[in-house]
C-alpha positions, 0 to 999 in steps of 0.5 A: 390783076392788071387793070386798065381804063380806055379813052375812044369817042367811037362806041363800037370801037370802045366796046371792041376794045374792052372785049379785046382786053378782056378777052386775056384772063388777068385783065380788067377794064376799070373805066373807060371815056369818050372824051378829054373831059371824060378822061380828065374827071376819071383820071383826077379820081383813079388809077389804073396799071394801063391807059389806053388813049385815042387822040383825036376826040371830039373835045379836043387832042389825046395828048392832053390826057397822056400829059395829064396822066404822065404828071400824075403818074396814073399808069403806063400810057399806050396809045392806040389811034388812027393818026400815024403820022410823024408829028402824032407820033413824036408828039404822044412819045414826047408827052409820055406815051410808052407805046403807040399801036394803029388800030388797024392792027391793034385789036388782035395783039391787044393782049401782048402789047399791054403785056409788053408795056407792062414788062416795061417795053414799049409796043409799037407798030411797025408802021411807027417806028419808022417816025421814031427813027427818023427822028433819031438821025443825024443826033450824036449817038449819045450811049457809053461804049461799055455799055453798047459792048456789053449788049451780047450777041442775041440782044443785039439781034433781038433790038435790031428785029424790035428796032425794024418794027417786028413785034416780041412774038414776030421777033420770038418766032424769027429767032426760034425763041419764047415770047417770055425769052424776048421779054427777059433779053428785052430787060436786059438790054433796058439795064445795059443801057439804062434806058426805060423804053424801045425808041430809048434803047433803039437812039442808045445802040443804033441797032440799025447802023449798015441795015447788013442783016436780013431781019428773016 
């Protein structure tokens, strides 16, 4: 039973949280925190499969828990905040965060993104992959040509639907495919290119190169 502890000030927000969790059979919340301090004496203490992490709490920034967490291997780190500006955005990833989703459209796809980042993806929303390949432009592309050329027909069409921001059910749905068949092409692109995470795969392949597909 994957189990999952959470880290938001606002009470009303914490508690929809926890019930969207809970809300997919398998799934436990452990603990949850309003607080850095909070977080940090839970985290000394515990373990949990998923952390979910806000970063602007009152007593100070999310980026030190994610930080803290990634040291001490606690758990798969998504964030889930308000902020999703570049500087946020790059900064959790760059601390640790295999994820980063906005609240405003969070809460209904809880479930599936915690599976994904479960699954060894990276959830992201759309809003903050555009950060996430920005910050990849103008680098040397630093993938080996074997590998790139190994990535089949269909994984390159599934990266390029996850690169523009698309999530694994919206990319199922575009290709006529299972969400569990995303899932299994996501792994293999992961291997191909041994990498661990989507901005990882995204920087390796350049899936977006030209842009000449139409993502529908």
């Amino acid at each position: 039973m994957p189990s999952v502890f959470l880290v938001e000030d606002d009470p009303e927000t914490r508690a929809r949280l926890v019930k969207a969790v809970e809300a997919n059979p398998g799934f436990e919340v452990v603990g949850s925190a309003g607080t850095v301090a909070d977080g940090k004496a839970w985290l000394g203490r515990h373990f949990a499969d998923v952390l979910l992490f806000d970063l602007g709490l009152p007593d100070g920034s999310g980026l030190d828990l994610i930080r803290l967490a990634a040291r001490a291997g606690r758990g798969g780190i998504l964030v889930i905040s308000v902020l999703g500006d570049e500087r946020n955005v790059v900064s959790a990833i760059e601390a640790g965060a295999s994820g980063y989703l906005l609240k405003d459209a969070s809460i209904d796809s809880i479930g599936e993104s915690i599976n994904q980042l479960l699954d060894g993806g990276a959830p992201i929303s759309p809003g903050v992959a555009k950060h996430l390949l920005k910050r990849f432009q103008g680098r040397p592309v630093r993938r080996a040509a074997a590998d790139t050329e190994s990535l089949t027909a269909r994984e390159e069409e599934v990266l390029f639907h996850l690169a523009k921001g698309f999530s694994y059910a919206e990319a199922g749905a575009m290709l006529k495919v299972s969400i569990n068949t995303i899932r299994s092409h996501v792994k293999s692109i992961y291997g191909k290119l041994a990498v661990n995470s989507l901005p990882e795969a995204i920087y390796e392949a350049d899936p977006l190169r030209g842009e000449d597909r139409d993502p529908r």
